[in-house]
C-alpha positions in Angstrom: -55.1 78.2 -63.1 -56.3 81.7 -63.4 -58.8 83.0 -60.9 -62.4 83.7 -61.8 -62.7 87.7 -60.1 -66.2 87.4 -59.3 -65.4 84.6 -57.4 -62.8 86.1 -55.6 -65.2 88.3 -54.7 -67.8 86.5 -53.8 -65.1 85.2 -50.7 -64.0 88.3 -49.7 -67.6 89.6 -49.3 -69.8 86.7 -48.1 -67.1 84.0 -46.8 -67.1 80.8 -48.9 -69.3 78.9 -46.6 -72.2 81.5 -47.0 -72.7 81.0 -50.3 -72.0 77.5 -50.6 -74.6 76.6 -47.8 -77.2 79.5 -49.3 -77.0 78.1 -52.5 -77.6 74.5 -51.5 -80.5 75.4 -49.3 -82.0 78.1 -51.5 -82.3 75.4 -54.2 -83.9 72.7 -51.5 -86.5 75.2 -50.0 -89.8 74.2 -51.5 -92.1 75.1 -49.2 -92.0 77.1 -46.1 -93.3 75.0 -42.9 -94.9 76.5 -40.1 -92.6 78.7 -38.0 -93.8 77.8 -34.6 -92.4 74.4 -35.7 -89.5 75.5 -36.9 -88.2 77.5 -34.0 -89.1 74.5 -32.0 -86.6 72.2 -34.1 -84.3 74.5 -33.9 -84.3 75.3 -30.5 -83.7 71.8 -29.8 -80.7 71.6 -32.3 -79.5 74.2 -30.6 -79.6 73.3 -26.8 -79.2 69.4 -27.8 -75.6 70.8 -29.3 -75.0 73.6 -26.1 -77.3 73.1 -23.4 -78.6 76.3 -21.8 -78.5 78.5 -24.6 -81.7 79.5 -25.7 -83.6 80.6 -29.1 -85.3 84.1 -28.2 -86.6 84.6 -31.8 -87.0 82.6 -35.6 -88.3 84.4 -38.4 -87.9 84.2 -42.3 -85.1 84.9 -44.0 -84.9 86.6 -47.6 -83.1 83.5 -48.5 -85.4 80.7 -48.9 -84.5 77.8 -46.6 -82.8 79.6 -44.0 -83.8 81.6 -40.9 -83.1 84.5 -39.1 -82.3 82.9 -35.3 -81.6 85.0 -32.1 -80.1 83.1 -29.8 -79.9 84.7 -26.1 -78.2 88.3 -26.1 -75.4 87.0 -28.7 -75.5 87.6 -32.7 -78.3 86.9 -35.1 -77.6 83.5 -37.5 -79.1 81.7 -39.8 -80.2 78.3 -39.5 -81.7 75.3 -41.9 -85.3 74.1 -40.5 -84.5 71.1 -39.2 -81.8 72.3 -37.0 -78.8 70.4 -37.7 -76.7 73.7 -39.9 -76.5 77.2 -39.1 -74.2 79.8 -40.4 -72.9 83.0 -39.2 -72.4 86.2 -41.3 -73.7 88.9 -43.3 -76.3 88.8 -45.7 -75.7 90.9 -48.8 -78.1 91.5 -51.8 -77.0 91.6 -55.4 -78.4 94.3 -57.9 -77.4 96.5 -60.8 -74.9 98.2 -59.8 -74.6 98.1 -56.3 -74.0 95.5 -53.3 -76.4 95.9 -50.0 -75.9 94.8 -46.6 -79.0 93.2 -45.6 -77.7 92.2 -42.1 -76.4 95.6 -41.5 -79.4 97.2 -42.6 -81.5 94.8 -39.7 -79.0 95.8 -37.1 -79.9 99.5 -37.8 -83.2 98.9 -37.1 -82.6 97.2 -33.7 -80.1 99.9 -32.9 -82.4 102.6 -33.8 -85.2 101.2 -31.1 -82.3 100.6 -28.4 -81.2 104.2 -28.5 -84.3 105.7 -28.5 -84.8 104.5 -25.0 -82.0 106.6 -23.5 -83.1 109.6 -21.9 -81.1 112.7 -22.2 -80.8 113.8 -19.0 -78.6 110.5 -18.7 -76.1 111.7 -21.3 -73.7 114.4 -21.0 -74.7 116.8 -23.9 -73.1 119.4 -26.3 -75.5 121.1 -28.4 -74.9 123.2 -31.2 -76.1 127.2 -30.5 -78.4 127.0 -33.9 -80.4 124.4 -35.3 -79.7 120.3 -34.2 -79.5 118.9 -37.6 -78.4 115.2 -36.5 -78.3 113.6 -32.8 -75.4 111.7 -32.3 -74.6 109.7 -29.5 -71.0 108.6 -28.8 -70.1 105.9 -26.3 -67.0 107.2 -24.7 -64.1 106.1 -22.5 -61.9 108.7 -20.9 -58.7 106.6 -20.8 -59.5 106.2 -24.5 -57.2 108.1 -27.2 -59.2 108.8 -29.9 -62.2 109.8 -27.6 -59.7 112.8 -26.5 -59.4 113.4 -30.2 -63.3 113.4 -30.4 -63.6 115.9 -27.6 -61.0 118.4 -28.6 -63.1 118.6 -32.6 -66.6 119.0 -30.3 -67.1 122.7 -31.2 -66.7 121.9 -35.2 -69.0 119.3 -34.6 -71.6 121.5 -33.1 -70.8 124.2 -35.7 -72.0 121.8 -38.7 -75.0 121.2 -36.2 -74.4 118.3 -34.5 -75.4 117.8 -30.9 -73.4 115.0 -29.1 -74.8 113.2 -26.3 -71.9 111.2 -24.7 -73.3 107.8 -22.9 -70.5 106.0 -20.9 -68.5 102.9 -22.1 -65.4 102.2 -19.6 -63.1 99.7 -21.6 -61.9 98.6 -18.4 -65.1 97.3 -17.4 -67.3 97.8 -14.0 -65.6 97.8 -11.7 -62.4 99.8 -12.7 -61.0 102.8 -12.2 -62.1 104.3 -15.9 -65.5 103.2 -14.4 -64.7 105.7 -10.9 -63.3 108.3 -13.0 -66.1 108.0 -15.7 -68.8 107.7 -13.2 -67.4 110.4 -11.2 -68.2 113.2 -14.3 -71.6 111.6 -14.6 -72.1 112.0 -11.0 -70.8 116.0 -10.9 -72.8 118.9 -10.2 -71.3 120.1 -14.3 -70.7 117.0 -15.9 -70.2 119.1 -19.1 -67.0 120.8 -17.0 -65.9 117.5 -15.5 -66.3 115.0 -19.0 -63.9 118.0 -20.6 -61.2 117.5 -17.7 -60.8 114.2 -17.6 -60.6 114.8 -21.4 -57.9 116.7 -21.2 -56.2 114.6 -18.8 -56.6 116.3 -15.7 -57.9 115.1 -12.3 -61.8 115.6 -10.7 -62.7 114.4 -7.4 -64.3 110.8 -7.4 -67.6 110.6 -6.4 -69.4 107.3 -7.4 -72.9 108.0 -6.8 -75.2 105.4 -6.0 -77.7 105.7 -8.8 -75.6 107.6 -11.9 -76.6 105.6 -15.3 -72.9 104.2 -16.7 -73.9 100.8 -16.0 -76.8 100.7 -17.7 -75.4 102.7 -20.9 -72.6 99.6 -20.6 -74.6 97.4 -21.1 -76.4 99.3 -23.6 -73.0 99.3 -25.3 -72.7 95.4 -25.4 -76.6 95.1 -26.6 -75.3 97.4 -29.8 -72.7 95.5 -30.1 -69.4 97.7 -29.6 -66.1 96.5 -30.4 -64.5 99.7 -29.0 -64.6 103.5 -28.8 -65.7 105.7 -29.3 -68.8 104.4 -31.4 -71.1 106.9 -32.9 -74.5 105.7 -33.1 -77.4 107.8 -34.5 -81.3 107.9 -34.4 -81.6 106.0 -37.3 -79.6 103.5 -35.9 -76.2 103.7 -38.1 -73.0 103.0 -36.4 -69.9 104.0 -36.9 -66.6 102.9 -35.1 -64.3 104.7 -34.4 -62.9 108.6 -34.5 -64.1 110.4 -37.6 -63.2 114.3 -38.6 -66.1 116.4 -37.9 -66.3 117.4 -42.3 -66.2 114.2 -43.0 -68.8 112.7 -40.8 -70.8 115.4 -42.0 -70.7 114.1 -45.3 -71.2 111.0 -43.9 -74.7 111.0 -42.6 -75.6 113.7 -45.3 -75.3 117.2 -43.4 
């Protein structure tokens, strides 16, 4: 039997339980009841199913019958009202000529508010010499590949006016010897000097110090949502995993 494309799309980009369950519930919600209520139920689903976890947040969904659920520090899902279905996944939006990431486009926002908290003396910072014409702040690792990579293009990315702030994310976790090493260039009288050693492989003198910021930028890290590095985050909130070529990510983020 021959395969209906948009179908096959439909899969690839929502996952066949997403649309199945949005359907059925979009076509069931009449009414919307009262959201205090609502979280209630669902917190209850919830905790009856896994007790201990707990609903931090129920709002509305664009999709009529479903909503928006944050449960403790994990991802955002979307359950039915009476608390017995949830699914997990994106959220895309359909119009002429284009596809949108509705999810994506939330987790932007919540980025963007999480990164405006850092302060910049806690990042290690490379500035361009003219005008900053996007912020970009990469979680690094220095046992970490393509964060070398990243490093060694830092002077193109200056030159298309790009200022990197590097916040800390040691793979390895805390505590670990990435963390020492790591924590160590945070902790130096030039971090700029250290970072760009241990870049390049070579050794600095560890010094922990008692109050440097790498464990709160991990954390920070996990809040965004990192599945590696480095991960470029900017103002506005948009991530991107992963090394990118300095021309490139220009055109990227519309430089």
């Amino acid at each position: 039997m021959k395969k209906n494309p948009f179908s096959i799309a439909l899969r690839s980009i929502f996952g066949l339980s997403m649309v199945v369950a949005a359907s059925a519930y979009a076509a069931e919600a009449k009414k919307e009841p009262n959201l205090e209520q609502v979280k209630q139920t669902i917190s209850a689903g919830i905790q009856a199913a896994k007790p201990g976890l707990t609903v931090t947040s129920v709002e509305t969904s664009v999709i009529p019958g479903l909503y928006k659920t944050q449960v403790g520090d994990g991802p955002v899902v979307y359950a039915t009202a009476d608390g017995k279905y949830f699914i997990a996944g994106e959220v895309y939006e359909l119009s002429p000529g284009k596809i949108v990431n509705l999810t994506d486009q939330e987790r932007n926002v919540e980025r963007a508010k999480l990164i405006a908290g850092v302060n910049k003396k806690d990042a290690i910072v490379f500035s361009p010499k003219g005008n900053v014409k996007k912020v970009m702040y990469v979680f690094t690792d220095v046992d970490c590949g393509y964060c070398r990579m990243l490093h060694s293009k830092v002077a193109e990315y200056n030159d298309l006016g790009i200022e990197i702030r590097y916040l800390a994310y040691p793979r390895a976790g805390i505590p670990s010897k990435s963390y020492n090493k790591i924590a160590s260039a945070w902790c130096s009288k030039n971090r700029n000097e250290a970072i760009t050693k241990l870049k390049n492989l070579e050794e600095i003198p560890e010094n922990v110090c008692a109050e440097n910021p790498v464990a709160a930028q991990f954390d920070l890290g996990r809040k965004i949502g990192l599945s590696g590095t480095p991960a470029l985050v900017f103002e506005d909130g948009q991530l991107i995993g992963g090394y990118v070529e300095p021309a490139r990510l220009a055109e990227m983020v519309g430089i």
